[in-house]
Structures are given as structure tokens and as C-alpha cells.
N, C-alpha and C positions, 0 to 999 in steps of 0.2 A: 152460396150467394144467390140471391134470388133475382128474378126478372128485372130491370128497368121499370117502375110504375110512371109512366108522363105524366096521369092526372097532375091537373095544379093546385095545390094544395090550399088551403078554406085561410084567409083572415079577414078578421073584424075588429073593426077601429072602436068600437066601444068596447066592448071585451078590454083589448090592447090596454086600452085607456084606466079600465078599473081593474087591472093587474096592479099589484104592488112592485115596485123595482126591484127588486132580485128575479120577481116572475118574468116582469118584462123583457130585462136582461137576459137571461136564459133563454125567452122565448125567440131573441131578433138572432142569437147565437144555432140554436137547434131549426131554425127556419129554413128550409132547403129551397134557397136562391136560387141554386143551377138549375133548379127544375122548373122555374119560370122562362117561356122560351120567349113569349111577348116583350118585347124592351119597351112598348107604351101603357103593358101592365106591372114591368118591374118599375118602371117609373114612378108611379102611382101607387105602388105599394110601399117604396122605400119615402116617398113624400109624405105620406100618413101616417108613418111611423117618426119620422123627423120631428112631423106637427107635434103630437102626443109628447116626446120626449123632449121636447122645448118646454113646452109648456107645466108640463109636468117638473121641469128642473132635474131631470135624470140622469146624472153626468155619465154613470157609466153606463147609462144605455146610449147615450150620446157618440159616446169614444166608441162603442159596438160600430153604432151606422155606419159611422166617417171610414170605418177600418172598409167594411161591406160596400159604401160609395167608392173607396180607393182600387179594391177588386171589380169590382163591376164598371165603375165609370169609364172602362175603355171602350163599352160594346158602343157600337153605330148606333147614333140616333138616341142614344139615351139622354133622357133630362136629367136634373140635377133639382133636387128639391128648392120650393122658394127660399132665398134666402143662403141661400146655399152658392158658392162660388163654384164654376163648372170646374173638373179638371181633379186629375188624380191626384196631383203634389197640393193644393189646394185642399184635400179631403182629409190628406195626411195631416197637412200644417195643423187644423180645425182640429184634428185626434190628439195632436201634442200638445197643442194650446190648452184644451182644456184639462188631459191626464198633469201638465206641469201645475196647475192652476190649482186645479183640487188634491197636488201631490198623491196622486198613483203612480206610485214605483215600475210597477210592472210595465203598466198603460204608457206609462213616458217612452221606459228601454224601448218597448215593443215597436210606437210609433217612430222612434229616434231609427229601429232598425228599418223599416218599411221607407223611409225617407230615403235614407240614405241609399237602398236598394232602387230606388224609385229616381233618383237623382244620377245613381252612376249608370243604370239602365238606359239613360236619356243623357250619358253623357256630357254631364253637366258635374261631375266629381272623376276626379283623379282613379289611376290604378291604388297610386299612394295610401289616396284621402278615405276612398272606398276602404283598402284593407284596414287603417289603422282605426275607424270609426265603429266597423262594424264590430273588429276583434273586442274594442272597448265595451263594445253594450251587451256583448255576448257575455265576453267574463261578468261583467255586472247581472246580467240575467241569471248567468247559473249560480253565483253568489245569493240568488235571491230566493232560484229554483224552478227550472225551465217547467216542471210539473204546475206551474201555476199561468202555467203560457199556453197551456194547451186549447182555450178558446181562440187564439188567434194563430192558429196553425204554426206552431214553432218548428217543427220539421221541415216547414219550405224554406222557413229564413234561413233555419242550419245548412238543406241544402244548395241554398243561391250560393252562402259563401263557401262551401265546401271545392265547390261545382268552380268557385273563381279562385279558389287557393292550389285547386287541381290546375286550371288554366296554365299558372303559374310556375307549374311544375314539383310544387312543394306536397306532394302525392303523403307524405306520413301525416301533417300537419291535417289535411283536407279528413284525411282517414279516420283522426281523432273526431270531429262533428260529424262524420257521417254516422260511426260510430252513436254519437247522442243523439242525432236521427232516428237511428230506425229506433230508438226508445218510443218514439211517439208519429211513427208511421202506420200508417192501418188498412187492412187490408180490405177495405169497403168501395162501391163504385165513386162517390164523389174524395174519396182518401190514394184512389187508386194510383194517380200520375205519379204524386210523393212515391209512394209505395214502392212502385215499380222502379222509380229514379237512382233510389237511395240504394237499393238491393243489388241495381245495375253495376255502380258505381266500385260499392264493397267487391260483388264477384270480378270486376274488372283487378282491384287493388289487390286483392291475393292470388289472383291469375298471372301478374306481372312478378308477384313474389314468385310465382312458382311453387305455389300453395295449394296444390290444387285442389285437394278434400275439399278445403276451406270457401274456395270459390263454388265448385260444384252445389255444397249446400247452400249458398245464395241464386244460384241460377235455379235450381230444382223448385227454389220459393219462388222464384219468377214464374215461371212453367206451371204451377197448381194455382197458383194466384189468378192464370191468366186464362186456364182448362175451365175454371168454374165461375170465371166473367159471364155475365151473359147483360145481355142489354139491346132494346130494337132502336136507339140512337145511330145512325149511320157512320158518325163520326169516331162512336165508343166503338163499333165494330170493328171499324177501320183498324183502328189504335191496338185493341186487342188481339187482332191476328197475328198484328205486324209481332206484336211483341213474342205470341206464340212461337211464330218460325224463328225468329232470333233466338230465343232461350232454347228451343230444339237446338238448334246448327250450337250454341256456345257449348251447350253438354256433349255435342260430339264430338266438339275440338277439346273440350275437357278429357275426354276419354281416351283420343288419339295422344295428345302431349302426355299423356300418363303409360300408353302403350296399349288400353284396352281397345284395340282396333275394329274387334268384333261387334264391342258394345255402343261403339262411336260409329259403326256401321249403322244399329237400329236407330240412333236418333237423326243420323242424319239423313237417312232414306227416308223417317217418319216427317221432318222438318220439309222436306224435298217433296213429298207428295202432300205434304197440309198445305205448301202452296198454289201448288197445282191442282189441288181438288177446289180452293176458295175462291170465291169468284170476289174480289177488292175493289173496291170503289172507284181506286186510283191505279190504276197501269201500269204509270211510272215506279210506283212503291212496287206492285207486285214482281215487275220487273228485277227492281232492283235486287230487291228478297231473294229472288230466284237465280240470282248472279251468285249471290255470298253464299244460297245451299249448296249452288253445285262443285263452292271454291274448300267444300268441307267435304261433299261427298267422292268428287273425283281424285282425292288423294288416300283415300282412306281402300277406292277401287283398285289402285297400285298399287297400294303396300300388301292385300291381301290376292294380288294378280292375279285380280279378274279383269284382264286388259279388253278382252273382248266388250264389256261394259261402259270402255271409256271412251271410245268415238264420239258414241252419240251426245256421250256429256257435255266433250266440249266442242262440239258442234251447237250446242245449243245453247254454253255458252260464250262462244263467240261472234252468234246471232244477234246475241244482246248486247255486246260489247258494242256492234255494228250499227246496232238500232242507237242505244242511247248515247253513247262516247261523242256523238257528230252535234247532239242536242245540247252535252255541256250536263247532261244528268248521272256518269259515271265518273268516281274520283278516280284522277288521272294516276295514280297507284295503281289501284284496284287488280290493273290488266297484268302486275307483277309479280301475280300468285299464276295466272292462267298459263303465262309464256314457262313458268317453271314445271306445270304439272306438263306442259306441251313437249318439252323440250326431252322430263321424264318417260313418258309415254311413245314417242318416237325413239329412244334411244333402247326401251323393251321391246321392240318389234323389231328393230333393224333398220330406221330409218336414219338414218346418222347427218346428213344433209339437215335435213328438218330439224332433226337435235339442238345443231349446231345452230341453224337460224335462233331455233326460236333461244338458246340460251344465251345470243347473241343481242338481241332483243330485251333478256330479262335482265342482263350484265350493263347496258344501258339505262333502263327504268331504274336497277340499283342503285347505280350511281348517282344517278339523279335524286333519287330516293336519300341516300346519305347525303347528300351533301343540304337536301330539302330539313331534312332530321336535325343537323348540324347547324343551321340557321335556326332553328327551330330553339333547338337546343341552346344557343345565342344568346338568341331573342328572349326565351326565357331567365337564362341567370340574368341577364342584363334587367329584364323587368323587375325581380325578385332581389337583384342589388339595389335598386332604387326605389322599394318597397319595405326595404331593411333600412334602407338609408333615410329615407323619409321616417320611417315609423323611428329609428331613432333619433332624429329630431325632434319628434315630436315630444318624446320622451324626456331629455337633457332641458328641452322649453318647460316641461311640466315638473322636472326635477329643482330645475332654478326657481318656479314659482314657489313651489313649495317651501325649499330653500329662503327662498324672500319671505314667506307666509313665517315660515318659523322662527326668523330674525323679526320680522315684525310682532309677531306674539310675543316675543323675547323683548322686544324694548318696551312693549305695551308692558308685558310683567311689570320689568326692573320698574317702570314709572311709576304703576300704580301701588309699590312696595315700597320706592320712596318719598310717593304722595303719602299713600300710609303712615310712613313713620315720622312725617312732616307734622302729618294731622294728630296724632298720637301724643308727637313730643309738644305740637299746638297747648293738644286739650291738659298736659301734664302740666305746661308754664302756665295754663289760664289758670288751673285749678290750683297751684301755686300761687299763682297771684288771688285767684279768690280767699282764697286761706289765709296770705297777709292783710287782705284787706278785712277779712273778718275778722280777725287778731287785731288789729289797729283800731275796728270800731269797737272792738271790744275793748280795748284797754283806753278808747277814747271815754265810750259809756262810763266804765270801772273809774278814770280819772273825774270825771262828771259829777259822777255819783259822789265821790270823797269830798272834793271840793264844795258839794254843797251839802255834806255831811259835817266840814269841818264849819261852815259857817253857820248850819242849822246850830253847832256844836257850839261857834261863840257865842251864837245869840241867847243857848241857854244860861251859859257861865255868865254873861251881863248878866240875865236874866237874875241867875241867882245870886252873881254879885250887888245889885240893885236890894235884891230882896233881905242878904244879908246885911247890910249897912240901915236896913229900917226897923231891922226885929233890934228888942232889945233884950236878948236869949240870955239864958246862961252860958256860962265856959264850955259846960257839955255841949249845947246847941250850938255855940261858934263853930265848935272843933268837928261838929257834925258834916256842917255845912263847909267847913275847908275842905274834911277828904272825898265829898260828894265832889268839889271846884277842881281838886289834886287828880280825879279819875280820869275826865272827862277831857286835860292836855292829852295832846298828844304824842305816844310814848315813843323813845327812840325805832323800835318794832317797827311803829307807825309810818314815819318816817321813811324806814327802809321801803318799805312797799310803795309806799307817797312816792317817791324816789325811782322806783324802778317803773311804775305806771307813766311817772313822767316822761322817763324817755323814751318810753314805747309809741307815745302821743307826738312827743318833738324829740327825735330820735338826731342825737350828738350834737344838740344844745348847750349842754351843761359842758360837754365836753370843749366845746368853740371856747368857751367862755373860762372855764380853767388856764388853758392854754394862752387863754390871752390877758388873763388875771390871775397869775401864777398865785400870788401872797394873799389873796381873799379867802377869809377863815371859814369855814362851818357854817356860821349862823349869815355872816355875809352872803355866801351863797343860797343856803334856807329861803332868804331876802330873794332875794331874782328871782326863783324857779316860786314863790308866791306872788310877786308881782308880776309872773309871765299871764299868771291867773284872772288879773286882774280883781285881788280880793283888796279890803281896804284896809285902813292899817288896824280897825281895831279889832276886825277878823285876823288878822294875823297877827295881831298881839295875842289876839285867845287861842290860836291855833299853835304857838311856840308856848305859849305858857309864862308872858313878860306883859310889862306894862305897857303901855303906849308910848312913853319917851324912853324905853329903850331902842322901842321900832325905829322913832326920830334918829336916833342917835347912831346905830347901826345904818339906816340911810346913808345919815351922813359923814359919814368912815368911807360906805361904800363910795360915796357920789366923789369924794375925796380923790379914791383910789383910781377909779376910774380917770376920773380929768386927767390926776398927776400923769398917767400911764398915756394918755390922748398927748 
């Protein structure tokens, strides 16, 4: 890893500006912000980047800044681009609004996660509301594939929750996203904190298993991670020692719990003098450092009895005890390893008095110590009941929606299958009914047509009757001109079709009329169904094939029958 660079690094707003969006986009993501140390020049650089991507209509350069405004906007003194509402939940909301808007999946979960972290940070969301919010957008995230998260640091989100599910004491749950963590932890200076976090976390989780290979190789990734930090930031210094001496001291308690006491000897003399050769920014840190090496070295000096070595140890750690315990900067445990190796180391010499004090002392802190553990422990199931309890509520609310959702898609179906077959058996009666009614015009047309077939028909037979009564032919010629007259009645055939056209036209006419004129013959009825017609009688003398005073006469038969019956 190489040096710290401070320079600050070159941007240009025209440039910026004639990037195409994916460049831009890239460009506000690889932009190394932390290394702008001026907050009236981060100001003014993340405002001119705002300008450009407003204007431009850049949505996901957009959702970039807001994420970068929501990280930065805590420092002192920082502005807030015009236009721009000050305030970190305010930066978030502006990231969500626009990833729901232009539907980015990613961009939503991501923001929906940062809110939510940003809300229960600030205490304004539940242990509850936190766990079952964040669980939800996490499983949706890896549904979608956390390798697409990797511009907005998904390793910190996994480790906030990881980090509150530990809280909570649910240490295998926590272990699974630490776990997906380190997939996208990195071991670079602005990646570092993550890095170190997540690794801490792990060697803790299988140190407790009693794992210890397994821990050891997470600490040992601590330790080189942290050998080849380098950086002239006073702050990164700081950070980097601290972490140095710690992952020394864990590897030689790693090697003590395992029995390698010789090799848990070198790291912890190495931990024990790395803090005493660095000169720390902070005191109270180095201090403290120097409490936890000596609480790893001075028992590892007993068990290999070099008692002669251990005076001065804890003399010098109960210097410190003296110094900070009265400040409120030593945890009030801590001194519950010291009274033990105290109580140890006097009972190797022969001091038995002393022994007994100081194991009199440690037999005290323990019990305080358990019963602190046992509230602890409480206080945890209890939280972790009503994080279960909650989050299955929330579940049974979201199972009955659905439930509702499904019953409602279910009546929506059935409705619209028996609108269907409403409409269906609609369009079948209309197209039914269009069918009789074209059948009806049709057999109106077809009656139309005969009707004034049968009377173009009489007019010829006058015609020809006329014409025969003038010739004065021969016998052949009469007899010509009869079976031309003889063709041209209309044959019983005729009739039948006449007949069945009619009722199609005035459908159980004839039938009314039987029914109520039982005894009317043949030709009587003939009579009606042509004056339903309205033809005259000497059309229907030429349409029967009779003369005119039988028409007469047949009238009046009928009009007879009819009265009599009236």
C-alpha cells in the first residue's frame, strides 16, 4: 500500500459537463472526496457538480451526489448545494425520490437502506422497525445481487446491520452478512475502516466458537493489513497503531487459549513494546493499549515462570489503573483480569495474605461481573423477543394483505369470466337475433317479390285473355293460347311455397284463424292469406286460376262464416 497522496485532486466543470452520463457517473463515484480536506471547497465542488447534473437531467448521476451529500453532509460548516435542502435524511429522501421515480431497483433498495440506517441512528426508528426494514431490503438486494452495489459501499450497510444484529446477541444471524461482507471489503486506505471492521468482527465470532485457526487467520489479516498502512494523516496514524497493538495482543491470546505459550509469548512482548516505542497522538488511547498488552503478557509470564518479570508488570499496570479508573477512562471490569494474575503471582512467591486479598477483590468484580453479564443477557433475549415479535407481525399484516390481494384478484377473475360469458352469450342472442331478422327480411323480400310476380302474372293472363277474345285464330291458335293461360296459374307447388313464405312474414296468422274458423275450406282460406295482401280480386281471380264471380262468391261463403261464428 503506498504513501497517503494529500494533493487535491483537479476538477473541471466544463469537462464534467461534456462527459456523457455513464462517464459522469463514474466519474462523481471514483472521485476521492475524503481527500478534499477544505469543507468550503467540498462545498463548491459537490455544488457544481449538482448544477451540471440538474441540468443535464442525469438521474443517476443525481442519486450518486444525494448518496455523497448524505456521507458528507455531517462535516461542520458544510453547505448544501442551491436548491438542495440541508441535512443528511433530506439527501437520502432526494436519492429515493428520484431512484422510485425513474424505477432503479438497486438505487431504491440502496437508498431505502441508508434511510433507514440514518433514521434509527438518530433514533427516530425502532429496534423493531430498524431490524425488520433493513432485513427486507437486504434480502431484496441479494435477490437482485449485492455485486451491483458495489458503488455505494454495500459492505458498510451489511456491516451497520450485522454490527446491530450482534448487538442483539443473535451472533450466527450477524455472522451470515458479515460473512457477505468481507466479499466486498477492500483492503485500501479510503476501504480500510470497513476492512478492518468486518475481519474484527469474524475473528471475534470464531474466537467465541473456540475456533481458533479460524480466528487466528482473520486477526493475522488484521495485522498485515495494518503493517503496510502507511499514511502522514494524524488521524489514519492514530487509527492504524491502535489497531496494530490490538491484533498483536488478539494473536497472543489466540496462541495462549490454544496452549502455544511460547509463540503467544512473541506477539505479546511484540504488541507490548510497539506501544511503547509509538509516540500516539492520544494518551488516553495509548494508555489504554498498554493496559490490555500487559493483561496478555503478564499471564503468559506465569505460566512460563518467569515470575521475576512480573512485578514490574503489574506495577505498571496498576499505575494505569490509578491514572485513568478515577477519570471514568477504564471499563470498570477491565481490573478483573489484573486482581486474578495479582492474586496468581503472590500465591507463586509465597505471599498468601496478598493472594487472598487480591482474590478477594476478583471474587467481588466477578460477581458483579455475572450478574452485569445476566442482565445483559436479559436485556438481550428480551430485545430479540420483541424483534421477533414485531417482525412477526409484521409478517401475519403482510400475509393477510396478500391473502386479501389474492381474494381480491379472485373476485376480479370470477367477474370478469362472468362479464365474459355475459358478453359472449350477449353477442350469441344478438347474432341470433340478427339471423332471424335477416331471415324474416328475407322471406319478407322473397313474399314481395311473388306477390308482385303473381300480379305482374295476372296482368299478363288479362293481357292475354284480352288479346285472345280479339284474334279470330283457328282451333289450333285458341288452343295455343289456352295452355300458354293454363302455365302461367299458379300451381299447387306454388302455393306451398306461397304458403310457407307467408308465415315466415306473419308467423301463426293462419294458424289464429283456423283455430277460430275451424270449417273454412281450402280455397276460403287461399281467400285471407291474398287479401292479407292486399291484392284485388281480379289479381286473385288470375292468381287461383277462377273467374271473378267465383272470387264473389267464395267472399261471400266466407264473410257468411265468419259473421255466423261472430
Amino acid at each position: 500500500m503506498k504513501t497517503l497522496c494529500t494533493a487535491q485532486p483537479v476538477f473541471n466543470k466544463v469537462q464534467f459537463q461534456e462527459m456523457t452520463a455513464t462517464q459522469r457517473y463514474r466519474f462523481v463515484h471514483d472521485y476521492p472526496f475524503w481527500k478534499v480536506f477544505d469543507v468550503n471547497q467540498l462545498s463548491t465542488l459537490l455544488s457544481q457538480m449538482v448544477e451540471v447534473a440538474n441540468v443535464k437531467r442525469d438521474y443517476r448521476t443525481q442519486i450518486a451526489l444525494d448518496y455523497y451529500l448524505a456521507l458528507i453532509g455531517g462535516k461542520p460548516n458544510f453547505r448544501f448545494p442551491k436548491g438542495k435542502k440541508a441535512g443528511i435524511l433530506e439527501s437520502l429522501q432526494d436519492m429515493q425520490k428520484i431512484a422510485v421515480q425513474q424505477d432503479y431497483e438497486v438505487e431504491t433498495l440502496i437508498a431505502s437502506c441508508c434511510l433507514t440506517s440514518s433514521l434509527y441512528l438518530g433514533q427516530k426508528l425502532s429496534n423493531e422497525q430498524y431490524y425488520v426494514d433493513m432485513q427486507r431490503s437486504l434480502e431484496e438486494l441479494q435477490k437482485l445481487g449485492f455485486e451491483k452495489c458495489r458503488d455505494y459501499n454495500i459492505a458498510s450497510i451489511l456491516f451497520d446491520f450485522s454490527k446491530s444484529l450482534w448487538n442483539l446477541g443473535d451472533f450466527d444471524k450477524a455472522y451470515q452478512y458479515l460473512r457477505i461482507a468481507e466479499q466486498y471489503i477492500e483492503p485500501t486506505i479510503e476501504g480500510g475502516f470497513y476492512y478492518t471492521q468486518v475481519l474484527s468482527y469474524l475473528q471475534t465470532y470464531w474466537k467465541n466458537k473456540k475456533e481458533y485457526n479460524k480466528s487466528m487467520v482473520y486477526a493475522q489479516r488484521i495485522l498485515l493489513f495494518h503493517q503496510n498502512f502507511h499514511s502522514n494523516i494524524p488521524e489514519h496514524k492514530l487509527w492504524s497503531e491502535f489497531w496494530l497493538n490490538f491484533a498483536s495482543i488478539d494473536i497472543a491470546s489466540l496462541l495462549i487459549d490454544q496452549g502455544k505459550i511460547k509463540e503467544g509469548e512473541v506477539y505479546a512482548n511484540k504488541g507490548f513494546q510497539l506501544i511503547k516505542s509509538r509516540v500516539s497522538l492520544d494518551p488516553i488511547v495509548s494508555k489504554q493499549a498498554e493496559f490490555d498488552a500487559l493483561m496478555i503478557l503478564i499471564p503468559v509470564k506465569l505460566k512460563l515462570n518467569k515470575v521475576d518479570e512480573v512485578p514490574s508488570l503489574l506495577k505498571l499496570a496498576n499505575n494505569i489503573k490509578s491514572e485513568l479508573e478515577p477519570i471514568g477512562k477504564l471499563d470498570y471490569f477491565k481490573p478483573l483480569r489484573l486482581y486474578k494474575y495479582s492474586s496468581e503471582y503472590y500465591e507463586k512467591v509465597g505471599g498468601y495474605a496478598e493472594a487472598l486479598h487480591y482474590t478477594h477483590l476478583a471474587q467481588t468484580l466477578q460477581d458483579s461481573l455475572n450478574q452485569h453479564n445476566d442482565v445483559q443477557k436479559i436485556s438481550q433475549m428480551q430485545l430479540r423477543y420483541e424483534v421477533e415479535k414485531y417482525a412477526n407481525h409484521v409478517k401475519a399484516i403482510e400475509s393477510e394483505k396478500q391473502l386479501q390481494k389474492y381474494l381480491r384478484n379472485a373476485i376480479i377473475l370470477i367477474l370478469l369470466l362472468v362479464l365474459g360469458l355475459v358478453y359472449v352469450n350477449h353477442q350469441r342472442l344478438r347474432h341470433k337475433h340478427h339471423e332471424k331478422e335477416s331471415e324474416l327480411e328475407a322471406s319478407q323480400n322473397e313474399l314481395a317479390w311473388q306477390t308482385q310476380h303473381f300480379r305482374n302474372m295476372s296482368e299478363l293472363i288479362e293481357n292475354l285473355r284480352q288479346e285472345n277474345e280479339k284474334l279470330n285464330a283457328s282451333d289450333n291458335q285458341h288452343e295455343h293460347f289456352e295452355k300458354l293461360i293454363s302455365s302461367t296459374i299458379l300451381t299447387d307447388e306454388g302455393w306451398t311455397n306461397f304458403k310457407r313464405m307467408f308465415e315466415k312474414v306473419h308467423p301463426g296468422y293462419m294458424q289464429s284463424v283456423k283455430e277460430k274458423y275451424p270449417d273454412l275450406t281450402n280455397a276460403e282460406l287461399r281467400l285471407l292469406m291474398l287479401e292479407k295482401l292486399d291484392l284485388s280480386t281480379q289479381e286473385m281471380a288470375n292468381m287461383i286460376g277462377v273467374n271473378k264471380n267465383t272470387i264473389h262468391q267464395t267472399r261471400l261463403r266466407l264473410r257468411k262464416k265468419t259473421l255466423d261464428k261472430s
